[in-house]
Phi, psi and omega in degrees: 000104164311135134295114156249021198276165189243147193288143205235101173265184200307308208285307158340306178304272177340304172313317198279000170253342171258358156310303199282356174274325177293328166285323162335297217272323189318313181277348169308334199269016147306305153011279200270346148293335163270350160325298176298326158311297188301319216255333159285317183298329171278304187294321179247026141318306203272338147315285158306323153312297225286335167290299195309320197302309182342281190304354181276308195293319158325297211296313138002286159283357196268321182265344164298334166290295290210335212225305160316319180291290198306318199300308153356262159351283157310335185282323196282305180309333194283315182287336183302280181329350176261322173279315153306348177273330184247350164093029162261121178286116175313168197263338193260331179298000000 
């Protein structure tokens, strides 16, 4: 029975590694496009957050005005009756 393995020298060694180091960097670098993929859909996550709060805190203030305008209201209907009960003519009748 022949040997038919072929003797495996530096250079052989070396072609086959840098084969295989080159299929390495390839799939990093698929790797590092979906990095890049991930790391813009997260910025713009953080965009639409950073929008919805704006809008919560407006919508916040639209109802803290809006509850202040009712607070308002009462106090002026509160005040006609006190003036009418004591014969002070209102400023607005």
């Amino acid at each position: 029975m022949k040997n038919n393995k072929k003797e495996m020298t530096m250079e052989d060694l070396a072609r086959m590694m840098q084969k295989e180091f080159l299929s390495i960097k390839g799939e990093f670098g698929k790797v590092h496009k979906r990095f890049d993929k991930m790391d813009s859909r997260f910025d713009n996550f953080e965009k639409e957050i950073k929008r919805l709060r704006q809008d919560f805190e407006d919508l916040k203030l639209r109802q803290d005005q809006a509850a202040y305008g009712f607070e308002i209201k009462d106090i002026e209907k509160r005040l006609q009756k006190i003036e009418l009960k004591i014969g002070i003519k209102a400023a607005n009748a």
